[in-house]
Short mmCIF file of the C-alpha atoms (twelve columns), coordinates in Angstrom:
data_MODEL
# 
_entry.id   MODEL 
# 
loop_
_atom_site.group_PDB 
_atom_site.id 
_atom_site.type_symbol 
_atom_site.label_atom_id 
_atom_site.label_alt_id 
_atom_site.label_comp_id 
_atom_site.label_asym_id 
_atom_site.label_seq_id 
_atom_site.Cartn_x 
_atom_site.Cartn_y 
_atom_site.Cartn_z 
_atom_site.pdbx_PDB_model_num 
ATOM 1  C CA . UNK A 1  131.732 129.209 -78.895 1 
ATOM 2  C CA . UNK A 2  129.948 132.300 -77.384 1 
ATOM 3  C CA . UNK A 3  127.765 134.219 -79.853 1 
ATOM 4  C CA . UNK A 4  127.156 137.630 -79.966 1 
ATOM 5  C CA . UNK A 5  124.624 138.922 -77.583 1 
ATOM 6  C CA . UNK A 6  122.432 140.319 -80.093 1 
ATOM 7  C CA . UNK A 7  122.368 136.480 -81.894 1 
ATOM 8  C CA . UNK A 8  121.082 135.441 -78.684 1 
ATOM 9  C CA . UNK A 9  118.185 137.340 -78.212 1 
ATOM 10 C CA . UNK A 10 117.003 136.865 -81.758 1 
ATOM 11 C CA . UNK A 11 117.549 141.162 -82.605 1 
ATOM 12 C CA . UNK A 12 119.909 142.830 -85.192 1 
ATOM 13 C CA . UNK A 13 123.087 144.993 -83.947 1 
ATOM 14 C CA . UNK A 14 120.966 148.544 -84.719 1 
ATOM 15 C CA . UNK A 15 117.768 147.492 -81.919 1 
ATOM 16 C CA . UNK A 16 121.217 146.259 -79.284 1 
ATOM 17 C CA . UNK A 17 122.320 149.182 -79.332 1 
ATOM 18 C CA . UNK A 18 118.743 150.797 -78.543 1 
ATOM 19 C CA . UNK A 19 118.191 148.261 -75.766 1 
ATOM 20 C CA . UNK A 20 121.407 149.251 -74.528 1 
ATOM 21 C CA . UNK A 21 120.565 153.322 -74.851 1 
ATOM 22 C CA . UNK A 22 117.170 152.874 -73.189 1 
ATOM 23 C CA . UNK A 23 118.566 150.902 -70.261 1 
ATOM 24 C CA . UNK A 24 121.419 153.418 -69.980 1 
ATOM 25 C CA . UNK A 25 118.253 155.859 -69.840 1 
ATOM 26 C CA . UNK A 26 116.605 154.190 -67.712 1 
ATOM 27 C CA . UNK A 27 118.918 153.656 -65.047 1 
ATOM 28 C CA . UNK A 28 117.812 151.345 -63.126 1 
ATOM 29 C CA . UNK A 29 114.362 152.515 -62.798 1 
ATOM 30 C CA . UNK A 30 111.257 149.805 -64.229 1 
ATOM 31 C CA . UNK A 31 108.690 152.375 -64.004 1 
ATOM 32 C CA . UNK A 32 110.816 154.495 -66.600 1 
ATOM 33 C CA . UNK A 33 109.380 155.003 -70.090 1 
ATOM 34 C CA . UNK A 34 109.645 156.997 -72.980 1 
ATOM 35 C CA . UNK A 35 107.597 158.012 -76.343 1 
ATOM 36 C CA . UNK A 36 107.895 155.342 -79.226 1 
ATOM 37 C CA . UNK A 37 108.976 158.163 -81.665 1 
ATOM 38 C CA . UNK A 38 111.088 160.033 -79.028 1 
ATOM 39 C CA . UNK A 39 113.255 157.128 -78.587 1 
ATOM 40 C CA . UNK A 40 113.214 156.418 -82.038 1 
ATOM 41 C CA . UNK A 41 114.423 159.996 -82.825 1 
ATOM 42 C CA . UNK A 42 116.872 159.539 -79.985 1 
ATOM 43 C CA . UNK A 43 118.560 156.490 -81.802 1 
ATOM 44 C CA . UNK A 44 118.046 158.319 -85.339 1 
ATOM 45 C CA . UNK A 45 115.952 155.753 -86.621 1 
ATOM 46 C CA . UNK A 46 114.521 157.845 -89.896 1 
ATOM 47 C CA . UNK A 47 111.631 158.195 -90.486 1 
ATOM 48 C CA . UNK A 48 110.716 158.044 -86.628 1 
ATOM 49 C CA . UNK A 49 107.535 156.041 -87.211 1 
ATOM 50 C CA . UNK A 50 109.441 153.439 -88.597 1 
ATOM 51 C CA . UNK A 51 109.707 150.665 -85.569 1 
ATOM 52 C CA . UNK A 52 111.310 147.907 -86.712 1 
ATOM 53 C CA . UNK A 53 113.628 147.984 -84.252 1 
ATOM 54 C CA . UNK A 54 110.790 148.216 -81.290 1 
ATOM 55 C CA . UNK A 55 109.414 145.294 -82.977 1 
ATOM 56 C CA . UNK A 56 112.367 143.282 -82.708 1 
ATOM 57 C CA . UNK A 57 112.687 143.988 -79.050 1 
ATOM 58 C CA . UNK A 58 109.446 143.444 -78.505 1 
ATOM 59 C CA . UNK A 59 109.284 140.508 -79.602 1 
ATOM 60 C CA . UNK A 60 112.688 139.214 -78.358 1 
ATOM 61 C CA . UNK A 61 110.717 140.315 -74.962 1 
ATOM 62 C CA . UNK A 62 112.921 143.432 -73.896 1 
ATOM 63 C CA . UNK A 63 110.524 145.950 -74.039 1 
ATOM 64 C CA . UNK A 64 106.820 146.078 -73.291 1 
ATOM 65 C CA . UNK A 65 104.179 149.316 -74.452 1 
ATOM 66 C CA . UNK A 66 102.539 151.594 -72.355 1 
ATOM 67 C CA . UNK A 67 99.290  152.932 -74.070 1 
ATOM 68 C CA . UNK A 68 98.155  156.653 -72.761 1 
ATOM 69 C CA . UNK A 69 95.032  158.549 -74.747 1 
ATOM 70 C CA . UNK A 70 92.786  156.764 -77.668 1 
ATOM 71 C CA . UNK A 71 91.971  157.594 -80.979 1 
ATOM 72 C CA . UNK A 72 94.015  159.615 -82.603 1 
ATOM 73 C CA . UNK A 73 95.187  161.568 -79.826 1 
ATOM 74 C CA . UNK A 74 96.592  158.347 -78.043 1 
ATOM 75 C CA . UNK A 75 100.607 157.493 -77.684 1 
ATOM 76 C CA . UNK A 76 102.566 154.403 -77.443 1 
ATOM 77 C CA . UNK A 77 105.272 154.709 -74.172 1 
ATOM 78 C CA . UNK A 78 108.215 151.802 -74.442 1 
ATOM 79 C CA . UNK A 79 109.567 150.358 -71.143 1 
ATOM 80 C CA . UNK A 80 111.844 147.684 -70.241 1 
ATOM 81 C CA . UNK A 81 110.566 144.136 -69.421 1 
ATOM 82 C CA . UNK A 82 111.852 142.385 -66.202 1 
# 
């Protein structure tokens, strides 16, 4: 029996279907990334600093941060892994 792809890599159905928007957003490119919140907003995640989702990919090892800026002026970037 095949499972579901999102059984495989350990992540609910909701952070799939972001995996599967940022890659369509990234097409193609590794370098690509986008704001933690933008992305979040893009998938309407409410609030947008809620990451559970990021969290699951992150750890299921799909996405990787990018940090730009400290202190409190500093951002979190997401990109794709491999």
């Amino acid at each position: 029996m095949i499972r579901p792809l999102n059984e495989q890599y350990g992540i609910s159905l909701a952070a799939l279907r972001m995996l599967h928007y940022l890659e369509q957003i990234a097409r193609g490119d590794r370098t690509f990334s986008i704001r933690d919140t933008t992305l979040n907003h893009r998938c309407n995640v409410t609030p947008p600093d809620n990451f559970a989702l990021l969290d699951q990919l992150f750890e299921a090892g799909k996405i990787d941060y990018d940090y730009r800026g400290t202190g409190i002026d500093g951002e979190r970037y997401v990109m794709l892994v491999g």
